[in-house]
C-alpha positions in Angstrom: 13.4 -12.6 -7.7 11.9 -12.8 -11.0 8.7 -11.7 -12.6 5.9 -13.7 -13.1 3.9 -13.4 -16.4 0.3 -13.4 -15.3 -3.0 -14.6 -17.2 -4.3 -11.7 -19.1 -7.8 -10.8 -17.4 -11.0 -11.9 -18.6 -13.1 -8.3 -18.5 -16.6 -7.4 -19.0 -18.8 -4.7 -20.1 -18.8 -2.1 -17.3 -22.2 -1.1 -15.4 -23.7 0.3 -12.4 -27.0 -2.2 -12.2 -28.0 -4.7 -9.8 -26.8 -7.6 -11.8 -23.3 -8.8 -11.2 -20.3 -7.9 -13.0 -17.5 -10.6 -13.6 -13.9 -10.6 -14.2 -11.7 -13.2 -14.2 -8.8 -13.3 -11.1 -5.2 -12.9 -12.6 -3.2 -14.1 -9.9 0.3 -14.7 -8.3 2.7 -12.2 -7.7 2.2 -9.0 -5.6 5.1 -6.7 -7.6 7.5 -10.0 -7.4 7.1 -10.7 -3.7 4.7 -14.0 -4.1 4.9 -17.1 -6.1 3.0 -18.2 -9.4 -0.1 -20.5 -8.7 -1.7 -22.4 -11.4 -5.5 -21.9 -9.3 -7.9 -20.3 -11.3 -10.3 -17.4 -9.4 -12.9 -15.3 -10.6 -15.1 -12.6 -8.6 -18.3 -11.1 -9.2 -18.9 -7.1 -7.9 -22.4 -6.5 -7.5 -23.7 -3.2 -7.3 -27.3 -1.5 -6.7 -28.7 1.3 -8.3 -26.9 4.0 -9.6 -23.4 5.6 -7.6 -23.6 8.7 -6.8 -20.2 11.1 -5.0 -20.5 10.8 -1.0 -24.0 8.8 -0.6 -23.3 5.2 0.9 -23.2 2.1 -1.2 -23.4 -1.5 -0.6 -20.5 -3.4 -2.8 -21.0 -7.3 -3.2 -18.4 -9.5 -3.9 -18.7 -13.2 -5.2 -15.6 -15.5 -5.2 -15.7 -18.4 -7.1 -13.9 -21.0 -9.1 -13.3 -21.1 -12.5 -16.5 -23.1 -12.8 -18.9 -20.7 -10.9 -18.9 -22.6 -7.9 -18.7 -20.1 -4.6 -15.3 -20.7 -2.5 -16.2 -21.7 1.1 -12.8 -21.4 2.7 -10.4 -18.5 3.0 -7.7 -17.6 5.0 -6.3 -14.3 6.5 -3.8 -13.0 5.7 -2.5 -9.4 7.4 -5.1 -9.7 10.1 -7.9 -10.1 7.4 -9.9 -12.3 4.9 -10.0 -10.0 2.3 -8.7 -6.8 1.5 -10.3 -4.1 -1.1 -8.0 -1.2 -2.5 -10.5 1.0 -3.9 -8.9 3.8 -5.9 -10.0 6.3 -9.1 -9.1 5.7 -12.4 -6.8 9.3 -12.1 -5.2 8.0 -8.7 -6.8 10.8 -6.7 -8.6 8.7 -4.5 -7.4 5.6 -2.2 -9.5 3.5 0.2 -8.4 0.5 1.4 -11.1 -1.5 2.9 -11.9 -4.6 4.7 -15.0 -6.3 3.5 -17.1 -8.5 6.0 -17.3 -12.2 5.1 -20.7 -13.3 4.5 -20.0 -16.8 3.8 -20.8 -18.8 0.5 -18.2 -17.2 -1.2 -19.9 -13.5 -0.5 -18.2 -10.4 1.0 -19.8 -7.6 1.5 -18.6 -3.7 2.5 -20.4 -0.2 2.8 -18.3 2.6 1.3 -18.5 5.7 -0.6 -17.2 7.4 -3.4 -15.8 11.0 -3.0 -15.9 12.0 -6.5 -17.5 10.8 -9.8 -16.0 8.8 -12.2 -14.3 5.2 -13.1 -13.3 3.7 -10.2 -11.0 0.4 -10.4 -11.3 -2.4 -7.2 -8.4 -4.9 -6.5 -9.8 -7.6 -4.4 -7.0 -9.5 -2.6 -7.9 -12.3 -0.9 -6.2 -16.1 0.0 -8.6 -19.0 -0.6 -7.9 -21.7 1.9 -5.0 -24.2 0.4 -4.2 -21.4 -2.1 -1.8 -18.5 -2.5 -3.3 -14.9 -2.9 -5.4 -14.0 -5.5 -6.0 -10.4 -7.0 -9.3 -9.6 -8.9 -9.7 -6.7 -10.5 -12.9 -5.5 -10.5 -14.4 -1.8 -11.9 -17.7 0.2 -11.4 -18.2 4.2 -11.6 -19.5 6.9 -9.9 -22.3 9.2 -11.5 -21.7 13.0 -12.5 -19.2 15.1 -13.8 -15.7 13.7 -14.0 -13.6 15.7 -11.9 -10.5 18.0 -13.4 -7.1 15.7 -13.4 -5.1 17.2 -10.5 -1.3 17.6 -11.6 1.4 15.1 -9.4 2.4 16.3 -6.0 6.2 15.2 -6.6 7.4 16.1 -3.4 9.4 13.9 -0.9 8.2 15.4 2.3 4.5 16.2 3.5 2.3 16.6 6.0 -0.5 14.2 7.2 -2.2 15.7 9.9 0.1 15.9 12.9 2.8 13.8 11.3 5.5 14.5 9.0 6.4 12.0 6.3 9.6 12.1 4.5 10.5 9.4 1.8 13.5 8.8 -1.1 13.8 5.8 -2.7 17.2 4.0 -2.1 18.5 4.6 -5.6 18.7 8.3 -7.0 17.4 6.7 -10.8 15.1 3.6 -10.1 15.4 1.5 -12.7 12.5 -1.4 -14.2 13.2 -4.7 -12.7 15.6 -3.7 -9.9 14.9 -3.9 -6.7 14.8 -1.0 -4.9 13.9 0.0 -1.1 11.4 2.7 -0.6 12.1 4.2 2.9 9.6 6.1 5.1 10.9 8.7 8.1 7.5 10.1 10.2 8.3 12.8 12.7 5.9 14.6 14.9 4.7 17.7 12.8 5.0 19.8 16.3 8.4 19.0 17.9 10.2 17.9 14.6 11.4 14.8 16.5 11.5 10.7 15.3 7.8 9.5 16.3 7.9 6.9 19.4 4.4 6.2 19.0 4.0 3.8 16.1 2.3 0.7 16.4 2.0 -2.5 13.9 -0.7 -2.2 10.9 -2.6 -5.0 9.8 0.3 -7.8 11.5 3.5 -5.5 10.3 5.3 -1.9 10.8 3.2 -0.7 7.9 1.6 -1.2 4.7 2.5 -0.3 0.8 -0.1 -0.1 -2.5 2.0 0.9 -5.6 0.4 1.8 -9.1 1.2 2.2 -12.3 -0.6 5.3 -14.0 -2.2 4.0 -16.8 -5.1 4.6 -19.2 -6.9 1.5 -17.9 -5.9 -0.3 -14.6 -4.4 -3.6 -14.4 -3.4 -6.6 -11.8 0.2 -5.8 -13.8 0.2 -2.4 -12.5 -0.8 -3.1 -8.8 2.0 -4.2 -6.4 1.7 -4.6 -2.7 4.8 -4.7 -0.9 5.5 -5.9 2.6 7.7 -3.7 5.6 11.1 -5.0 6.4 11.5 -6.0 9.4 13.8 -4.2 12.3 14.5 -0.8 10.8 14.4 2.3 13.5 11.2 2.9 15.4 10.2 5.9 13.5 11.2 4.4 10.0 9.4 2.1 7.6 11.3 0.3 5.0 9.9 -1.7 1.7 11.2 -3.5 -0.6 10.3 -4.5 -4.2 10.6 -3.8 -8.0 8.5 -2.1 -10.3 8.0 -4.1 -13.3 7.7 -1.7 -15.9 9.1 1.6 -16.6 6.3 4.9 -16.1 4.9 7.2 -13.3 3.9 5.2 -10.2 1.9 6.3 -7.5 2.4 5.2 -3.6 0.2 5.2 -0.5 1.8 4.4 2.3 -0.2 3.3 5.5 1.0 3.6 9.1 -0.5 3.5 12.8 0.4 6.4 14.8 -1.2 5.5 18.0 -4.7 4.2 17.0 -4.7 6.4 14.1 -3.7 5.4 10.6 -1.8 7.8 8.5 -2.0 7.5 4.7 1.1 8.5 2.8 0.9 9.2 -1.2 4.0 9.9 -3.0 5.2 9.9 -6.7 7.5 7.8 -8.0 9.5 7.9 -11.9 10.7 4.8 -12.8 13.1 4.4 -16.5 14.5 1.4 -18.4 
């Protein structure tokens, strides 16, 4: 697989008000897994009022063409029309969210913030008789910016009553290699393989990567996909990081109704 060069984003002055907020849809591949399409995107976040840490908010998103016209017709994709990975600027916090088609192009979810600061939104979504589209959208949460918490490198931790272990394939990953990024959950109480996972969103699990970086990109977001018939307590991805730096993964699994959310640290060189 090769990497696709992508359109360079089309951004906006960032605010909080009630009036919408534009940037332009770079598109195409998610990290290398998905083909180059020549459709042109763009989404509008609308926002009321000011944000402030742990009150519910009302985020609006507009689809349209590259004319302003609203798309009517999406697809699913992974059991839904759109999904929203919500995360802070310092990759402390992750939310990945399922906003409600409205129709008329609209989509429409209720979330809130944890913490203040600049928040970045990737908006992936499949407009019907396209391939995905990304938009990349921003906003920010009122108050004092929170102190930058140092990387938790380690390869095996705790998420409530399962334990998650995970190495990468290679010792050294390397830019533009592909790499598979296992997953092992045991049961935090016995120490044995889990027998109790289920399929997330159409597959055995799901995988955001980013790329730490001053200001958030569609380049530095990849979303890979789970292979398919690894062990029952393992989940397998596969994909490359385009770029050498620190990247940051969240790994999401159903352990019988309940989904776990797995962040891990990953170093990748020339």
């Amino acid at each position: 697989m090769t990497t696709t060069t992508h359109p360079k984003a089309a951004h906006a002055e960032e605010t909080n008000h009630s009036h919408p907020i534009t940037h332009t849809a770079s598109h195409g591949e998610h990290g290398g897994d998905h083909a180059n399409t020549s459709a042109s995107t763009q989404a509008k976040l609308i926002t009321t009022g000011v944000i402030t840490p742990n009150a519910s908010t009302i985020l609006q998103i507009d689809v349209q063409d590259e004319n302003g016209k609203a798309l009517a017709q999406f697809d699913q994709f992974q059991e839904q029309v759109m999904h929203l990975i919500a995360v802070s600027d310092d990759l402390q916090v992750f939310q990945h969210l399922h906003p409600v088609y409205k129709g008329n192009g609209r989509f429409e979810v209720e979330v809130q913030f944890p913490q203040s600061g600049n928040y970045t939104l990737f908006s992936d979504y499949q407009p019907t008789g396209q391939t995905e589209q990304v938009s990349v959208l921003k906003t920010q949460v009122a108050g004092n910016t929170a102190p930058v918490a140092q990387a938790d490198w380690s390869r095996t931790k705790t998420f409530n009553e399962t334990i998650v272990g995970f190495a990468p394939n290679q010792a050294t990953v390397r830019a533009g290699q592909e790499v598979v990024l296992p997953f092992n959950l045991q049961d935090a109480a016995s120490y044995q393989p889990i027998t109790d996972l289920q399929p997330y969103l159409g597959e055995k699990g799901h995988l955001v990567i980013l790329r730490q970086s001053p200001t958030l990109t569609r380049e530095n977001y990849i979303h890979a996909h789970a292979v398919q018939n690894t062990p029952a307590n393992q989940i397998h991805f596969a994909t490359r990081f385009p770029q050498p730096g620190r990247y940051k993964l969240w790994g999401q699994f159903n352990r019988n109704g309940e989904i776990i959310t797995a962040d891990f640290w990953v170093e990748v060189v020339e």
